[in-house]
MARLO-435649 format. One record per atom (N, C-alpha, C): residue number from 1; atom name; y, x, z. Coordinates in nm, 3 decimals. Example, Ala and Ser with C-alpha at 12.3 -4.5 7.8 and 13.67 -1.06 7.14 Angstrom:
MARLO-435649
   i at      yy      xx      zz
   1  N  -0.569   1.319   0.780
   1 CA  -0.450   1.230   0.780
   1  C  -0.330   1.320   0.780
   2  N  -0.225   1.285   0.708
   2 CA  -0.106   1.367   0.714
   2  C   0.003   1.290   0.787
//
This chain:
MARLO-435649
   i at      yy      xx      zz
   1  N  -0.117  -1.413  -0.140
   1 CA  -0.063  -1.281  -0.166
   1  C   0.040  -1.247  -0.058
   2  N   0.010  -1.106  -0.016
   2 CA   0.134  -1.068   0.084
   2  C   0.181  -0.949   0.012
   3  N   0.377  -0.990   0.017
   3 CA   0.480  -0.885  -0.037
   3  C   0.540  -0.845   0.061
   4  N   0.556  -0.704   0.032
   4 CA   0.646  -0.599   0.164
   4  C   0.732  -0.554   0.014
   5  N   0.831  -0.550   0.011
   5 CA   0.969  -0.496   0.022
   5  C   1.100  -0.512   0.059
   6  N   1.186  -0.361   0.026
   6 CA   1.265  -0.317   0.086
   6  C   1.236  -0.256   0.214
   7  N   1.176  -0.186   0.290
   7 CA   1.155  -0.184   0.439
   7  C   1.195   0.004   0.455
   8  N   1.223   0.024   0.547
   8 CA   1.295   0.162   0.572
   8  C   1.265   0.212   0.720
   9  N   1.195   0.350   0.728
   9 CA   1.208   0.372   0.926
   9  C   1.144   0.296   0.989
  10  N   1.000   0.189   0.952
  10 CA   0.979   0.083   1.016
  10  C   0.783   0.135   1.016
  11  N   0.730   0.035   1.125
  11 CA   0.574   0.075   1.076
  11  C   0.565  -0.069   1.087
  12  N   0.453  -0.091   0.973
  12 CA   0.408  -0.216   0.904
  12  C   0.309  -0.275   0.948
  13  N   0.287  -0.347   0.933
  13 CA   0.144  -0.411   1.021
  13  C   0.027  -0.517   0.952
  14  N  -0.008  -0.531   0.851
  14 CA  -0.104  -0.667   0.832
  14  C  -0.210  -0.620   0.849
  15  N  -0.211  -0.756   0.951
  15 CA  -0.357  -0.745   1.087
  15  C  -0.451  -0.846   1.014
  16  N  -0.417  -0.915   0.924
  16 CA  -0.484  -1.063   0.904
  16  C  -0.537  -1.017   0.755
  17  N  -0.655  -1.101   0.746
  17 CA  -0.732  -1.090   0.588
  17  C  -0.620  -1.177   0.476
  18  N  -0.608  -1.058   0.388
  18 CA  -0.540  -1.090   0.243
  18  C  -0.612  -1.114   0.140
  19  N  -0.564  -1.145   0.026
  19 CA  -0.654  -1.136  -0.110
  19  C  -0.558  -1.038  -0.177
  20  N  -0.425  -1.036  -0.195
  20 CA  -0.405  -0.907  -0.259
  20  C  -0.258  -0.872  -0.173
  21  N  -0.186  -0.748  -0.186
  21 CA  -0.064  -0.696  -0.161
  21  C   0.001  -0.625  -0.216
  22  N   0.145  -0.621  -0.230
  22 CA   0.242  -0.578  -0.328
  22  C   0.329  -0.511  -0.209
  23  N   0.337  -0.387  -0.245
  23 CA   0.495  -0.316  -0.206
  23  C   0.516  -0.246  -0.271
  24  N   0.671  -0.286  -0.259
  24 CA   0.750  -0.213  -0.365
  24  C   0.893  -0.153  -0.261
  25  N   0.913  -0.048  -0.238
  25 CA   1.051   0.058  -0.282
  25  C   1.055   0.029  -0.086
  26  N   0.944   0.079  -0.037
  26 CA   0.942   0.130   0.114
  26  C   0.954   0.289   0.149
  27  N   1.014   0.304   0.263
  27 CA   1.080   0.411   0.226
  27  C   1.071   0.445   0.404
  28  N   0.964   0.585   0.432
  28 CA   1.015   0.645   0.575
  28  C   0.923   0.503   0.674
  29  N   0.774   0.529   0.586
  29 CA   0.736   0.423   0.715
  29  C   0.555   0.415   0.725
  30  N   0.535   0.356   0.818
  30 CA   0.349   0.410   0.873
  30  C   0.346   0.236   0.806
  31  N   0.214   0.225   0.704
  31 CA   0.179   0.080   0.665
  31  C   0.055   0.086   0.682
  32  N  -0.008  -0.041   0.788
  32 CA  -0.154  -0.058   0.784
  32  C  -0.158  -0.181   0.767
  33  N  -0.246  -0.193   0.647
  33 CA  -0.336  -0.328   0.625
  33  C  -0.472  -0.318   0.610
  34  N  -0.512  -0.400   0.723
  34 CA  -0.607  -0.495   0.710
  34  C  -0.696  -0.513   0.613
  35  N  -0.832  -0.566   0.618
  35 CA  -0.917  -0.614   0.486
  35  C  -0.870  -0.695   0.360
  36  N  -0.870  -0.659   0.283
  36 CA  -0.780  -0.658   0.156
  36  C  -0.901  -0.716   0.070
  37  N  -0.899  -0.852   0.028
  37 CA  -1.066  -0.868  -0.068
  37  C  -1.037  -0.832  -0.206
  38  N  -0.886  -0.815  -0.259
  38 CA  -0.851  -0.796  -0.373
  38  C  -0.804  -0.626  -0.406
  39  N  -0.668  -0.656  -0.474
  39 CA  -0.606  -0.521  -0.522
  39  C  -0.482  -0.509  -0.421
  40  N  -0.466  -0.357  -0.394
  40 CA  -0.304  -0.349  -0.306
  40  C  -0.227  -0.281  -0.418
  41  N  -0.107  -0.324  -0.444
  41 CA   0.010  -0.262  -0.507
  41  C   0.052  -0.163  -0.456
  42  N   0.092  -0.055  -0.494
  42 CA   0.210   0.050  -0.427
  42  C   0.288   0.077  -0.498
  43  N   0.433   0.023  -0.546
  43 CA   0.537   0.129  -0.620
  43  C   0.622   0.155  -0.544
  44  N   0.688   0.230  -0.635
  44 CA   0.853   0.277  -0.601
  44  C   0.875   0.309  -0.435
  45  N   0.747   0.397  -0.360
  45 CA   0.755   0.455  -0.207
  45  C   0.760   0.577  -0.175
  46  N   0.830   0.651  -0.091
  46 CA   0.854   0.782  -0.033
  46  C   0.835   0.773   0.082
  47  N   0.782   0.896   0.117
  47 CA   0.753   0.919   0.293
  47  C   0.706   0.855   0.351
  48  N   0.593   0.809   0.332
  48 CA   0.515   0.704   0.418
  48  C   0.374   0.743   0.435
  49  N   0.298   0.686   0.476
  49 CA   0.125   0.683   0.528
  49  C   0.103   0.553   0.571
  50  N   0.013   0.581   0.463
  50 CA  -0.059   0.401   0.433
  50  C  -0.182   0.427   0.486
  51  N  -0.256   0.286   0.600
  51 CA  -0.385   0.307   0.624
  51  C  -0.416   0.171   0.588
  52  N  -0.496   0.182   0.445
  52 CA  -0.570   0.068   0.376
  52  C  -0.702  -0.009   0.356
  53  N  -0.733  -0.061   0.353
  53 CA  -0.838  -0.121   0.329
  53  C  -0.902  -0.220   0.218
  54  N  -0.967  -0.201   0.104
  54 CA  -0.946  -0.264  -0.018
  54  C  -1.027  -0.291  -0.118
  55  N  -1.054  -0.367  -0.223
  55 CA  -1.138  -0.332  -0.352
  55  C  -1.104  -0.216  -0.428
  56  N  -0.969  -0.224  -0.464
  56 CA  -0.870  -0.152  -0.551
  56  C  -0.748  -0.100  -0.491
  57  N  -0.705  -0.018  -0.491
  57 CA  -0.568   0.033  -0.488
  57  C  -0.476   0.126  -0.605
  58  N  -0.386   0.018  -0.660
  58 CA  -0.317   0.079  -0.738
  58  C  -0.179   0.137  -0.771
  59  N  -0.148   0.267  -0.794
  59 CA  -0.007   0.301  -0.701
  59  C   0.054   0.378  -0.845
  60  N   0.196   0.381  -0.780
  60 CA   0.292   0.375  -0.929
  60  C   0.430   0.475  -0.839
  61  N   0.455   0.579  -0.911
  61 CA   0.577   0.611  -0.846
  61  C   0.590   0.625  -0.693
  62  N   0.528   0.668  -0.683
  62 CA   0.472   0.684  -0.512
  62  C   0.498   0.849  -0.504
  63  N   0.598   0.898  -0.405
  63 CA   0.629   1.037  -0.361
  63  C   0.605   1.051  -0.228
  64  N   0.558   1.141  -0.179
  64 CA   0.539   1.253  -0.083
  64  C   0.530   1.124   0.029
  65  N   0.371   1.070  -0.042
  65 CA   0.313   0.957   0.087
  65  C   0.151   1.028   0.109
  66  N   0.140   0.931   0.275
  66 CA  -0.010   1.005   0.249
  66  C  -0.093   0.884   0.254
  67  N  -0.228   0.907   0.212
  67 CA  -0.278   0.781   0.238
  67  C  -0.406   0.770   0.339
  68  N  -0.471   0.704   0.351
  68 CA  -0.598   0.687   0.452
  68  C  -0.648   0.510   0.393
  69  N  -0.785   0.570   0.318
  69 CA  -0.796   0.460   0.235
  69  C  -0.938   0.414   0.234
  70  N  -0.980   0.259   0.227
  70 CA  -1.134   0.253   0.195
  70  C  -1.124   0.161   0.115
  71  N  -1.177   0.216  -0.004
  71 CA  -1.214   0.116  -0.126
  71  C  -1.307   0.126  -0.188
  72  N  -1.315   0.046  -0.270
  72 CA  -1.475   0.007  -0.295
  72  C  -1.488   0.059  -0.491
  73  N  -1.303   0.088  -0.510
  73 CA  -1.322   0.163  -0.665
  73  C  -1.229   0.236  -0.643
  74  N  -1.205   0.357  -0.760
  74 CA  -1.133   0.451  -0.770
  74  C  -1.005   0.442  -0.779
  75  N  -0.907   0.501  -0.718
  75 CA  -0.796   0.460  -0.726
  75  C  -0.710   0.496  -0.850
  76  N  -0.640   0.429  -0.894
  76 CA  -0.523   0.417  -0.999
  76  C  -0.396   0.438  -1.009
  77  N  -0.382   0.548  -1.108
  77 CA  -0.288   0.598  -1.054
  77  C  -0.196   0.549  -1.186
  78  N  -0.085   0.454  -1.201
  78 CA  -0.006   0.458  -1.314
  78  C   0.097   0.490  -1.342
  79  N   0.109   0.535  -1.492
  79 CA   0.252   0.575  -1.560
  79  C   0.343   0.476  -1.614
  80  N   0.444   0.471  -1.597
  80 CA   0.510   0.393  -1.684
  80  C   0.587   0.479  -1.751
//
């Protein structure tokens, strides 16, 4: 598993094959990952653009991000 948080003003990078990814509370930043064989996390992010790659992507509290996404199911969007 690969975790990104805290990160601010920064662009992200996983170049390498994962099985799943978690970020939480990124803020003001370009994130690309890589082939993803599992699920990617997204909470608690603003201002960003994610370019993903994935089975699943499931995102939580996520404001005024954009995404660029290939997955293989529908994405999820949750409430808490």
């Amino acid at each position: 598993m690969f975790d990104i948080a805290d990160c601010e003003n920064s662009t992200l990078v996983v170049a390498d094959h994962s099985e799943q990814v978690q970020m939480d509370q990124v803020k003001n930043c370009r994130v690309f990952v890589a082939a993803c064989a599992s699920s990617i996390f997204i909470r608690d992010c603003e201002n960003c653009t994610f370019y993903t790659s994935c089975r699943q992507l499931r995102l939580r509290d996520v404001t005024n991000c954009t995404f660029y996404i290939y997955s293989m199911a529908e994405v999820h969007i949750e409430f808490s």
